[in-house]
mmCIF entry with sequence, helices, sheets and N, C-alpha, C, O atoms, coordinates in Angstrom:
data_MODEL
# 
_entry.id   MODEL 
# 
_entity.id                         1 
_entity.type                       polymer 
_entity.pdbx_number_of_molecules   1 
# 
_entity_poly.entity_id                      1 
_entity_poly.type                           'polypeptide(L)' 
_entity_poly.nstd_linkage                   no 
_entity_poly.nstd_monomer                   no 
_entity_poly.pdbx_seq_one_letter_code       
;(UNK)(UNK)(UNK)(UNK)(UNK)(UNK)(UNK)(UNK)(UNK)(UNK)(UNK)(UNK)(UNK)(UNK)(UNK)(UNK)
(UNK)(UNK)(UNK)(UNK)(UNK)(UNK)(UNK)(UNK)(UNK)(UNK)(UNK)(UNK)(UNK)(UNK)(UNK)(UNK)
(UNK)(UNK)(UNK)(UNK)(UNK)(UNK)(UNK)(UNK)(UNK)(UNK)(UNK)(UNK)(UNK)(UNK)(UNK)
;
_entity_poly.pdbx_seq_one_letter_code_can   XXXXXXXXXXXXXXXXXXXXXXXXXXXXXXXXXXXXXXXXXXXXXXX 
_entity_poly.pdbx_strand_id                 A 
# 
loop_
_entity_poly_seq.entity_id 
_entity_poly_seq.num 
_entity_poly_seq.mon_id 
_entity_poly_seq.hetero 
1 1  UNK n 
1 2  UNK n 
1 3  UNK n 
1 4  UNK n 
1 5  UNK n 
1 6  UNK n 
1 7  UNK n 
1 8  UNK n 
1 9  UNK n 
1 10 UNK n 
1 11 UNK n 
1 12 UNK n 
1 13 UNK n 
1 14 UNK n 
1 15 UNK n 
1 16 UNK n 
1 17 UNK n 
1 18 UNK n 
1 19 UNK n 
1 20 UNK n 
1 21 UNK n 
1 22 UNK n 
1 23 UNK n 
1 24 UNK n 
1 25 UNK n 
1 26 UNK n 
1 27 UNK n 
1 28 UNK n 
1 29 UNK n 
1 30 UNK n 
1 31 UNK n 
1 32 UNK n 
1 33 UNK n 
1 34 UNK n 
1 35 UNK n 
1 36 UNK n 
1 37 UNK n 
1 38 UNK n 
1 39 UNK n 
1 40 UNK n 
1 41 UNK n 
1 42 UNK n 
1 43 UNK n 
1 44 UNK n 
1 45 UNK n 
1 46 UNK n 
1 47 UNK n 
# 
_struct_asym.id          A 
_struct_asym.entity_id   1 
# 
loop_
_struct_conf.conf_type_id 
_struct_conf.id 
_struct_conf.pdbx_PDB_helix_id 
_struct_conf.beg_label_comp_id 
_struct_conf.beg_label_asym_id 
_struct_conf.beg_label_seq_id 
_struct_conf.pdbx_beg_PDB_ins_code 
_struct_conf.end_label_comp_id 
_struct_conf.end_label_asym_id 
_struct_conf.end_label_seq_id 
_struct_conf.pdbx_end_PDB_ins_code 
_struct_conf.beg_auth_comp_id 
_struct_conf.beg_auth_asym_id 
_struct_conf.beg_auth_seq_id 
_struct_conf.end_auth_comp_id 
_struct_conf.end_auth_asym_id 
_struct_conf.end_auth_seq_id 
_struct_conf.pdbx_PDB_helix_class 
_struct_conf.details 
_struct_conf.pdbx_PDB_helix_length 
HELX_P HELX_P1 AA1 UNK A 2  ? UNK A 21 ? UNK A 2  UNK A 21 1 ? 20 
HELX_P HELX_P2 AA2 UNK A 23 ? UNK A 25 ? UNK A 23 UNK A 25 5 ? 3  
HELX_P HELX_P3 AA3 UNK A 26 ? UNK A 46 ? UNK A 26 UNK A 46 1 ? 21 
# 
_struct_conf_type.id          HELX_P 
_struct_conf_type.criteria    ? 
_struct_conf_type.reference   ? 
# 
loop_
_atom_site.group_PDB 
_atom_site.id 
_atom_site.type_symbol 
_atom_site.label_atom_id 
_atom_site.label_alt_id 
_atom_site.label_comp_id 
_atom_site.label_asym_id 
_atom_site.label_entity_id 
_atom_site.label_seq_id 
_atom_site.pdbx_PDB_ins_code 
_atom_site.Cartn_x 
_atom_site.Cartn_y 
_atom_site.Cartn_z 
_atom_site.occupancy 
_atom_site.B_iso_or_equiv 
_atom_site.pdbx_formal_charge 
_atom_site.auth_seq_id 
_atom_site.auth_comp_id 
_atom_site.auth_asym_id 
_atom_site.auth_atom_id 
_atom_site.pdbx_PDB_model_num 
ATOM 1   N N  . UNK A 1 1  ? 304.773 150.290 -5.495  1.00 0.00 ? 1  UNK A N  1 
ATOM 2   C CA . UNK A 1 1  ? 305.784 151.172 -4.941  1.00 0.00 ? 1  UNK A CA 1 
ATOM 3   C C  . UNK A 1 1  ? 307.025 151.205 -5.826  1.00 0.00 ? 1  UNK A C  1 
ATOM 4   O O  . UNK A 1 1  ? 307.937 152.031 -5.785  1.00 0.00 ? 1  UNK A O  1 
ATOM 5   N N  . UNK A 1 2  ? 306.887 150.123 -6.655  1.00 0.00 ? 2  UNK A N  1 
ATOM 6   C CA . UNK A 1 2  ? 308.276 150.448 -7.264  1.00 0.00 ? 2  UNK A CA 1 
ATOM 7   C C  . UNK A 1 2  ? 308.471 151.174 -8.614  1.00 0.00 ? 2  UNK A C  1 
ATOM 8   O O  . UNK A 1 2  ? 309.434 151.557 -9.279  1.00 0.00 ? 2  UNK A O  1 
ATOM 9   N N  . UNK A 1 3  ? 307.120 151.191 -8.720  1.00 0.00 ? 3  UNK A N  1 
ATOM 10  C CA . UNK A 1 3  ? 306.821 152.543 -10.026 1.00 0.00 ? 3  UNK A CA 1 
ATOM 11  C C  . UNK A 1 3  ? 307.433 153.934 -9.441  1.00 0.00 ? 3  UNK A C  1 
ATOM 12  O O  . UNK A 1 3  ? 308.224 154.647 -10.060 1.00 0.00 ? 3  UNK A O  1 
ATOM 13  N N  . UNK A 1 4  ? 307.064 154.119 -8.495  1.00 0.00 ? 4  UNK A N  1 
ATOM 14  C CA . UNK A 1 4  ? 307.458 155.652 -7.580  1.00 0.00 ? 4  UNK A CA 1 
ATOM 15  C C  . UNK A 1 4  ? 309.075 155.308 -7.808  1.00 0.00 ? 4  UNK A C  1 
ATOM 16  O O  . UNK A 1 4  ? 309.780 156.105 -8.428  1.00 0.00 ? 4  UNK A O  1 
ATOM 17  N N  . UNK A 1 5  ? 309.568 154.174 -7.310  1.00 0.00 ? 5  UNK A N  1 
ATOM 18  C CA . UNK A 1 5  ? 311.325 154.241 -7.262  1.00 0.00 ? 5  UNK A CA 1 
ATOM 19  C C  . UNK A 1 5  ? 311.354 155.012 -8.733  1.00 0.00 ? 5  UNK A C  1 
ATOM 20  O O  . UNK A 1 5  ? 311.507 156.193 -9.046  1.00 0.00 ? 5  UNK A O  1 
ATOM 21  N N  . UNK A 1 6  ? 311.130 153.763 -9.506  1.00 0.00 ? 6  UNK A N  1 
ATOM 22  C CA . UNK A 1 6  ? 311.672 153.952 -11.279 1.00 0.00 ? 6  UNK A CA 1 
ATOM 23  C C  . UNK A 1 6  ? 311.036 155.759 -11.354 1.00 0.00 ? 6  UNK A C  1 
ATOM 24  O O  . UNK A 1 6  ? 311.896 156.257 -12.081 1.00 0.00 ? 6  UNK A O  1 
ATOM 25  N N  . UNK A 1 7  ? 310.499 156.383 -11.163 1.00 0.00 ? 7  UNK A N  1 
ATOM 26  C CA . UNK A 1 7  ? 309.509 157.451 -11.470 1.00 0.00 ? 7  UNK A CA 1 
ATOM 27  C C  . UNK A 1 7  ? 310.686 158.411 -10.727 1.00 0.00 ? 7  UNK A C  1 
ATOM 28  O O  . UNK A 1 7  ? 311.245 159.295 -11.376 1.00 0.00 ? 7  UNK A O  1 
ATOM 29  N N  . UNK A 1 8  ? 310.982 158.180 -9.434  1.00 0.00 ? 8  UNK A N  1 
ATOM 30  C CA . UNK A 1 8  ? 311.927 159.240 -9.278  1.00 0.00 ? 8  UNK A CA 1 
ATOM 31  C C  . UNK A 1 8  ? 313.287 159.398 -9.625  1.00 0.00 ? 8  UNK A C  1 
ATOM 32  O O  . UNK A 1 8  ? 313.893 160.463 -9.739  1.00 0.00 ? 8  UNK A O  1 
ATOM 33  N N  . UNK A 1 9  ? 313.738 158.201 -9.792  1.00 0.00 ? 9  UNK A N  1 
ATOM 34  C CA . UNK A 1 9  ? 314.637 158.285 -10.407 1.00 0.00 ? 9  UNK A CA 1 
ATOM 35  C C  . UNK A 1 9  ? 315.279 158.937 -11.642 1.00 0.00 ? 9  UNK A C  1 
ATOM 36  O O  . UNK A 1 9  ? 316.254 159.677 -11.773 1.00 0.00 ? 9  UNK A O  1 
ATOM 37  N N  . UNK A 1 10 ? 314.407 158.415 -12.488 1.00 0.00 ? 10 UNK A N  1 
ATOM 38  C CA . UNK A 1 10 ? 314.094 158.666 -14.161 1.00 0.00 ? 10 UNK A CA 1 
ATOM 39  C C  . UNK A 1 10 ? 314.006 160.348 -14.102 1.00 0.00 ? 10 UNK A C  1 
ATOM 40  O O  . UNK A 1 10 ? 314.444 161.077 -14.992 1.00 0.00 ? 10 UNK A O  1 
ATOM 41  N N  . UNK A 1 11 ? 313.450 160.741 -13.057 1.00 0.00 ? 11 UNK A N  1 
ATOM 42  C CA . UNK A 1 11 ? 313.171 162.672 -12.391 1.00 0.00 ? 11 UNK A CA 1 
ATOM 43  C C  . UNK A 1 11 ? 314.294 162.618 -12.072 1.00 0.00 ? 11 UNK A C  1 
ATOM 44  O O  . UNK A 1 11 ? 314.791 162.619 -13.199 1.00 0.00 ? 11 UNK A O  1 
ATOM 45  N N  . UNK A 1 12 ? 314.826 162.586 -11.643 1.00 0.00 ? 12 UNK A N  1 
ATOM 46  C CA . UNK A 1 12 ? 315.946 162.982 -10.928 1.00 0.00 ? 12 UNK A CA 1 
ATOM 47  C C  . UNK A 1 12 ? 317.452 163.078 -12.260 1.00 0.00 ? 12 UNK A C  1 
ATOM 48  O O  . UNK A 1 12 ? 318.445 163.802 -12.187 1.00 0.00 ? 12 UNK A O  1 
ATOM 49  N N  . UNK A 1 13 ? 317.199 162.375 -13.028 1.00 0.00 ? 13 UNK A N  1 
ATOM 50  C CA . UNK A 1 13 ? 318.710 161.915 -14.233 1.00 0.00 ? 13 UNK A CA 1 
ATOM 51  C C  . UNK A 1 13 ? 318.258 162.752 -14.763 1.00 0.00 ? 13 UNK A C  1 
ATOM 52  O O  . UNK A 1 13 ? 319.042 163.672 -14.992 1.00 0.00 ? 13 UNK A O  1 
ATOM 53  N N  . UNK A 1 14 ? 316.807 162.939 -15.252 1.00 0.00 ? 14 UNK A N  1 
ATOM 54  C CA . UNK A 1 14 ? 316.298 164.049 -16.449 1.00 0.00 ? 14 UNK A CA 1 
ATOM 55  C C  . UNK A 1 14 ? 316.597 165.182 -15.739 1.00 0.00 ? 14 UNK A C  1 
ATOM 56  O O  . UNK A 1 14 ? 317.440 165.823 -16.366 1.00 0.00 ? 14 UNK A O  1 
ATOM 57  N N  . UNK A 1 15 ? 316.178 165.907 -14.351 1.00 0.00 ? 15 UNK A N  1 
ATOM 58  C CA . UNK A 1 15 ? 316.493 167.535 -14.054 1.00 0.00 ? 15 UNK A CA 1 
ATOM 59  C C  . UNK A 1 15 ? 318.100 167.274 -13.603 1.00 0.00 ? 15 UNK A C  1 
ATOM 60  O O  . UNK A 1 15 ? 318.711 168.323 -13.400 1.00 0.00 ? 15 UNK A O  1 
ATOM 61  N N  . UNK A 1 16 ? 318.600 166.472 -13.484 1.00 0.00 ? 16 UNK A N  1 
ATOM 62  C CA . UNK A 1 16 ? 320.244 166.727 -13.433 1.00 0.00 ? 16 UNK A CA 1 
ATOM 63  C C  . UNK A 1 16 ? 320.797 167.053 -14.676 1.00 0.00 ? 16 UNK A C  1 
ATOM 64  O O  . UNK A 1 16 ? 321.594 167.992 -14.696 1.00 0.00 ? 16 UNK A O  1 
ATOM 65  N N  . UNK A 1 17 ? 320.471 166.326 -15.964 1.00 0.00 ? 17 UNK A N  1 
ATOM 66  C CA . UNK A 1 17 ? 320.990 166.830 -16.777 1.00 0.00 ? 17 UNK A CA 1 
ATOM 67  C C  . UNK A 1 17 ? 320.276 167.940 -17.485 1.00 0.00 ? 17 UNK A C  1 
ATOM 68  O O  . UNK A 1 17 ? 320.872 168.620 -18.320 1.00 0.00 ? 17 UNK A O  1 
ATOM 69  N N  . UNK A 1 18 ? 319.074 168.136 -17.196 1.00 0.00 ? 18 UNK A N  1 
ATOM 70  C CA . UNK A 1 18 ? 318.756 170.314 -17.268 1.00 0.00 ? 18 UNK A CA 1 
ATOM 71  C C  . UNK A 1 18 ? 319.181 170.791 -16.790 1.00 0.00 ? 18 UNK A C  1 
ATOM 72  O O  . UNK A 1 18 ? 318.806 171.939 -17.029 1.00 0.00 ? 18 UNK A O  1 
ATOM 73  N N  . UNK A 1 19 ? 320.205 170.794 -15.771 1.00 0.00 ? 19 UNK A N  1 
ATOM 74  C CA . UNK A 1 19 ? 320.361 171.480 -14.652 1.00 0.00 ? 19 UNK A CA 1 
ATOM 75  C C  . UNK A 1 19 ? 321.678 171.575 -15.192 1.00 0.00 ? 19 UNK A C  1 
ATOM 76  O O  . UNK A 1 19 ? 322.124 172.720 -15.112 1.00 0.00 ? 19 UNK A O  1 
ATOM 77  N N  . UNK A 1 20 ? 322.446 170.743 -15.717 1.00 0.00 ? 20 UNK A N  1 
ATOM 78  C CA . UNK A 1 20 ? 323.750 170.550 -16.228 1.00 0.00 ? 20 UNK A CA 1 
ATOM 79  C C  . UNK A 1 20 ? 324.063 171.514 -17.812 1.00 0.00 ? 20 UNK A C  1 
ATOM 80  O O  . UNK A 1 20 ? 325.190 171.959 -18.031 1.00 0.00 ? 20 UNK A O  1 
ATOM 81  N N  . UNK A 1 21 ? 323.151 171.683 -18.592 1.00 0.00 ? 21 UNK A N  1 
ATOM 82  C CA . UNK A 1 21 ? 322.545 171.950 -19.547 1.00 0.00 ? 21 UNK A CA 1 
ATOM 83  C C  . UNK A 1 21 ? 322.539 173.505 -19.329 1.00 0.00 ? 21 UNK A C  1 
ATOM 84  O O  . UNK A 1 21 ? 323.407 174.372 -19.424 1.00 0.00 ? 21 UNK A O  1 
ATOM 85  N N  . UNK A 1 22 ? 320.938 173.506 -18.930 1.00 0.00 ? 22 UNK A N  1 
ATOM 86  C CA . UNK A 1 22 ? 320.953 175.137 -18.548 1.00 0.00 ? 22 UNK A CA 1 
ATOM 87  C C  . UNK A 1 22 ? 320.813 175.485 -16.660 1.00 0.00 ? 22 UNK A C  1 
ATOM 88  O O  . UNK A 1 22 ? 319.900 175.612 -15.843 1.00 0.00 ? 22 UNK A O  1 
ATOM 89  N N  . UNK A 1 23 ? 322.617 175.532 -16.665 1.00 0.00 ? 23 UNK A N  1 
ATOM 90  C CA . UNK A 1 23 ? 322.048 176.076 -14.759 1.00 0.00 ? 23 UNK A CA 1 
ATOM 91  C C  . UNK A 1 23 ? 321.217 177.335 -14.804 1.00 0.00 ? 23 UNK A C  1 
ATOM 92  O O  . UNK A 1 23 ? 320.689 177.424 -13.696 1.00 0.00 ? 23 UNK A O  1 
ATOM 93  N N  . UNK A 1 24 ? 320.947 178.091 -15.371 1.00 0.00 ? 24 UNK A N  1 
ATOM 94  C CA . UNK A 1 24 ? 319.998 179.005 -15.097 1.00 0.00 ? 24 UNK A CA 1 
ATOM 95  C C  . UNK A 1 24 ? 318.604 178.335 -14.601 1.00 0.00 ? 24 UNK A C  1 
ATOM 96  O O  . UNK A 1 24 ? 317.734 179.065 -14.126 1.00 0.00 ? 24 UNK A O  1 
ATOM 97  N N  . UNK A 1 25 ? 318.519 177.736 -14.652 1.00 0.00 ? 25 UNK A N  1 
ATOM 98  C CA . UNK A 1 25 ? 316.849 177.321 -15.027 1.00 0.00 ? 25 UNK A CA 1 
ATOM 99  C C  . UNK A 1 25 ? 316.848 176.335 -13.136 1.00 0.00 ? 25 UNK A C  1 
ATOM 100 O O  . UNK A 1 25 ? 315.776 175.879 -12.739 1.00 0.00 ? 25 UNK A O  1 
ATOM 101 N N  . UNK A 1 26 ? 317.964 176.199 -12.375 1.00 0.00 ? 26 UNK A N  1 
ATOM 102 C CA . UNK A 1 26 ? 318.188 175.303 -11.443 1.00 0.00 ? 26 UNK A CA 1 
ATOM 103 C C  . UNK A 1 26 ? 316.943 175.432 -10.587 1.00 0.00 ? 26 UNK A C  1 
ATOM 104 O O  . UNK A 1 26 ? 316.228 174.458 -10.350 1.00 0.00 ? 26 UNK A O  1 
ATOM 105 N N  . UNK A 1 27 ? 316.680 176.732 -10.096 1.00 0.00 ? 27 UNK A N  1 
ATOM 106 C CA . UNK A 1 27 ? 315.155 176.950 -9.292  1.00 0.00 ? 27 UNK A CA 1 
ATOM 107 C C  . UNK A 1 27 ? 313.727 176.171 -9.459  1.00 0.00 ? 27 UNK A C  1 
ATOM 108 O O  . UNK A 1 27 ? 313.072 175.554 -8.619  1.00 0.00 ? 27 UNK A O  1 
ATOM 109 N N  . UNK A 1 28 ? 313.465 176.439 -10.934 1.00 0.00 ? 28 UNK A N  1 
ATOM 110 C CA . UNK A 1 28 ? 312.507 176.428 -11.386 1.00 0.00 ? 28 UNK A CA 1 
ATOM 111 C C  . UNK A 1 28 ? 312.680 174.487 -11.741 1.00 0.00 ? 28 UNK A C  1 
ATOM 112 O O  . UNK A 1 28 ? 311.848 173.586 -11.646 1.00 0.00 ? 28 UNK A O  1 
ATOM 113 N N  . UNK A 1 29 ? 313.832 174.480 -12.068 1.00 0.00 ? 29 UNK A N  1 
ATOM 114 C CA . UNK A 1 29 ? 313.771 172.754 -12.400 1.00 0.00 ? 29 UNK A CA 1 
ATOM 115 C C  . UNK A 1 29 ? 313.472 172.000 -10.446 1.00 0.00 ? 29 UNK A C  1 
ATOM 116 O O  . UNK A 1 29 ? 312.656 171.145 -10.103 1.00 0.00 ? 29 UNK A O  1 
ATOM 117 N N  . UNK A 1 30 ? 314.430 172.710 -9.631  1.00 0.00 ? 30 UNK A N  1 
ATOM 118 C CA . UNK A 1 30 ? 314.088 172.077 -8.094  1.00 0.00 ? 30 UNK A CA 1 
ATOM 119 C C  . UNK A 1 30 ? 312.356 172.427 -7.872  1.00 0.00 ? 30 UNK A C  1 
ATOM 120 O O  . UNK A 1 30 ? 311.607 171.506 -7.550  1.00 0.00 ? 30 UNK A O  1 
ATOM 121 N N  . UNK A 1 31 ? 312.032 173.285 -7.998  1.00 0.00 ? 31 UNK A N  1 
ATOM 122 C CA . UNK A 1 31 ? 310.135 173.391 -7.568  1.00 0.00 ? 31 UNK A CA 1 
ATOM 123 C C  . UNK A 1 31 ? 309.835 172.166 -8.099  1.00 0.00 ? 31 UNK A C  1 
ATOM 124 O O  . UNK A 1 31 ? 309.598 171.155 -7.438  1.00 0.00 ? 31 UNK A O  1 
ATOM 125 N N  . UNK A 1 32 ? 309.847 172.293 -9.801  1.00 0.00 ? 32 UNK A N  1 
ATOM 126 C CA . UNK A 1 32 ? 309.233 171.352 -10.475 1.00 0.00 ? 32 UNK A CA 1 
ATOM 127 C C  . UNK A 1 32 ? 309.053 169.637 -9.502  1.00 0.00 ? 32 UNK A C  1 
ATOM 128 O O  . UNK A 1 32 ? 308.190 168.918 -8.998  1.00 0.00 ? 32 UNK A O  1 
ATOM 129 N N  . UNK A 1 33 ? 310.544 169.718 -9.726  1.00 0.00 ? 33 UNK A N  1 
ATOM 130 C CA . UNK A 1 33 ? 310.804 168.370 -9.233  1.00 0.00 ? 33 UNK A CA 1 
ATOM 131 C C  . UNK A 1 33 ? 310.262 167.950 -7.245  1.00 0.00 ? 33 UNK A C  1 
ATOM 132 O O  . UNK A 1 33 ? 309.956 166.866 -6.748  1.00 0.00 ? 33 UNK A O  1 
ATOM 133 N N  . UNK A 1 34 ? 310.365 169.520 -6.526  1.00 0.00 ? 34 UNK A N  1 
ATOM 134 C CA . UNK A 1 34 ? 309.533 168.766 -5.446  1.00 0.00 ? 34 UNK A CA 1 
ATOM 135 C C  . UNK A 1 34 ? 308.137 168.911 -5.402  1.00 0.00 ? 34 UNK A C  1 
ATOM 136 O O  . UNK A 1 34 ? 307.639 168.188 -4.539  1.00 0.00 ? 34 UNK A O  1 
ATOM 137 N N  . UNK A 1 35 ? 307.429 169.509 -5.955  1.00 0.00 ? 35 UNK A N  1 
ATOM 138 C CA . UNK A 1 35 ? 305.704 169.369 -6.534  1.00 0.00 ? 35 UNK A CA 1 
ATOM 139 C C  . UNK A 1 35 ? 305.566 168.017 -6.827  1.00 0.00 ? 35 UNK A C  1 
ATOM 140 O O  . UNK A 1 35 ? 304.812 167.266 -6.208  1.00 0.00 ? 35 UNK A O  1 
ATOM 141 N N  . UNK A 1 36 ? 306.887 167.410 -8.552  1.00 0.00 ? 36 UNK A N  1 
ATOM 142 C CA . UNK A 1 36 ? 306.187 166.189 -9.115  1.00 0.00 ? 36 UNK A CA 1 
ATOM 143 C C  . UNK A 1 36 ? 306.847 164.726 -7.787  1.00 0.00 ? 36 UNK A C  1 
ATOM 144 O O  . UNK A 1 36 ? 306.590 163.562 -8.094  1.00 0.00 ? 36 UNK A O  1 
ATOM 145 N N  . UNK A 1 37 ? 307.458 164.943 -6.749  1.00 0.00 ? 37 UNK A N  1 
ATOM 146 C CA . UNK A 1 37 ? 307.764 164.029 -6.144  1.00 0.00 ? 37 UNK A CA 1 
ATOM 147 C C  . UNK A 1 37 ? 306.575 164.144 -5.332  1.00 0.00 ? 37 UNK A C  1 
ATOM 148 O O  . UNK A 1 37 ? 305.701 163.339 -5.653  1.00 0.00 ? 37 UNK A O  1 
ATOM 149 N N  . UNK A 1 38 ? 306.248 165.030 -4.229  1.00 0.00 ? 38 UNK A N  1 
ATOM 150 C CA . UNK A 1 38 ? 305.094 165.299 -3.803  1.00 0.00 ? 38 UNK A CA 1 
ATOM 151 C C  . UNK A 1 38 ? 303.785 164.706 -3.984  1.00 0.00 ? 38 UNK A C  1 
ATOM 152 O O  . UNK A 1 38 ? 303.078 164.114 -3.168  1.00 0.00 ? 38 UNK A O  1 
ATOM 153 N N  . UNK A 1 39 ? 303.531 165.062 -5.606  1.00 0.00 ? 39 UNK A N  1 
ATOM 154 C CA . UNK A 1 39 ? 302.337 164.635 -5.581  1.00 0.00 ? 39 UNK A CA 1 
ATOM 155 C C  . UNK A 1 39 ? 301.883 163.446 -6.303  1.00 0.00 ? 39 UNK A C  1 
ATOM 156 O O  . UNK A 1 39 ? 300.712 163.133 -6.517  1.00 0.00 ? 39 UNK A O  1 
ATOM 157 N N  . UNK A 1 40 ? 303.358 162.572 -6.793  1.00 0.00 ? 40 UNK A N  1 
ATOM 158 C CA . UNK A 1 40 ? 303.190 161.105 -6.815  1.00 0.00 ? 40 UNK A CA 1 
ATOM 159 C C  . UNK A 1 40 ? 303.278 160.311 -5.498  1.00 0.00 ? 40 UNK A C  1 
ATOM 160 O O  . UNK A 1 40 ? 302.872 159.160 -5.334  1.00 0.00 ? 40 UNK A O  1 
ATOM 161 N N  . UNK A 1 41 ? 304.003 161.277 -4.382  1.00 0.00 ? 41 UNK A N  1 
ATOM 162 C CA . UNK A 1 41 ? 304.324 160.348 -3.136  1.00 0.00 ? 41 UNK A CA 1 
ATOM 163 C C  . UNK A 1 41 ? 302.472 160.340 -2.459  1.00 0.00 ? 41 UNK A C  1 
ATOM 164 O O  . UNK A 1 41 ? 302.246 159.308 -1.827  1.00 0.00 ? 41 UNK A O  1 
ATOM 165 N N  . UNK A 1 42 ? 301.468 161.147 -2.526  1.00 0.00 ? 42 UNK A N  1 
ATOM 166 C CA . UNK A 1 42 ? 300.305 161.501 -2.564  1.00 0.00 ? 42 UNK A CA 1 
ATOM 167 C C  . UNK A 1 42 ? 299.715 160.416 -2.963  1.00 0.00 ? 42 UNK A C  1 
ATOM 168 O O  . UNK A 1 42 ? 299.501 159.517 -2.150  1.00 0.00 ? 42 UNK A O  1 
ATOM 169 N N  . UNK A 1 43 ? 299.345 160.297 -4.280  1.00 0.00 ? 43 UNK A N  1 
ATOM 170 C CA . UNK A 1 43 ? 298.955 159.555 -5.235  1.00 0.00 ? 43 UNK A CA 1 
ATOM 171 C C  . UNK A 1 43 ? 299.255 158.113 -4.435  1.00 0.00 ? 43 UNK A C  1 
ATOM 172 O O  . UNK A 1 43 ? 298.513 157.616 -3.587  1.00 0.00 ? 43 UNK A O  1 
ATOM 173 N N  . UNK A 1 44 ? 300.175 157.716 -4.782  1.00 0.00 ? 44 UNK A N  1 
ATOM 174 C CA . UNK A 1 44 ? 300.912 156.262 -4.086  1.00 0.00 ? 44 UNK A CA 1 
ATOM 175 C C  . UNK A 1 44 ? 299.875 156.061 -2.639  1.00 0.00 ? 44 UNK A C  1 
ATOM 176 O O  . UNK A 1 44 ? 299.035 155.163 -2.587  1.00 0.00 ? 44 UNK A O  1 
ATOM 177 N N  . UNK A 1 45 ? 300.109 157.094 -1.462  1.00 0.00 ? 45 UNK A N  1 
ATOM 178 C CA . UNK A 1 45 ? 299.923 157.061 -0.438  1.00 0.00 ? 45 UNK A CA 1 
ATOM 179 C C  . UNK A 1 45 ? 298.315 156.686 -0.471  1.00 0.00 ? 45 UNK A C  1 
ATOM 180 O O  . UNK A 1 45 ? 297.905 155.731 0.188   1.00 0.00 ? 45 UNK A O  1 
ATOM 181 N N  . UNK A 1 46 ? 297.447 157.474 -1.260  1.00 0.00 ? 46 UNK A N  1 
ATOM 182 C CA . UNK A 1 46 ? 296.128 157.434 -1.229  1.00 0.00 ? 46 UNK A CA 1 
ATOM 183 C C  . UNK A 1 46 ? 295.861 156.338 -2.234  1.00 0.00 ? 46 UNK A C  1 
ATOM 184 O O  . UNK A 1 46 ? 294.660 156.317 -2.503  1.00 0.00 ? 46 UNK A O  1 
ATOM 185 N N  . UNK A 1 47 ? 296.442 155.566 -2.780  1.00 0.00 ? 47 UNK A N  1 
ATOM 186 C CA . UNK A 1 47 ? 296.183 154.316 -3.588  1.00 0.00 ? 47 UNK A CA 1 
ATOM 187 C C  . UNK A 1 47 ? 296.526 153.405 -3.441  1.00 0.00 ? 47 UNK A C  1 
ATOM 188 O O  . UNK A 1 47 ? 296.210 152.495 -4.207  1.00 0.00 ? 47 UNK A O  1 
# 
């Protein structure tokens, strides 16, 4: 479980600073990021 912490985290600093970078892109960086939380929280859950 504490791979998922470090994992979202590490997501979370990286699309803040895209997001900081290019706000255009803010949509497409939030999908991204709740798909890849999603389907590690998945992963985790079923393992």
């Amino acid at each position: 479980m504490a791979e998922f912490t470090i994992l979202v985290a590490l997501a979370s600093i990286l699309f803040g600073v895209l997001i900081l970078a290019f706000p255009r892109l803010l949509n497409y960086i939030i999908a991204v990021y709740f798909i890849l939380v999603g389907a590690v929280t998945l992963l985790v859950e079923l393992l």
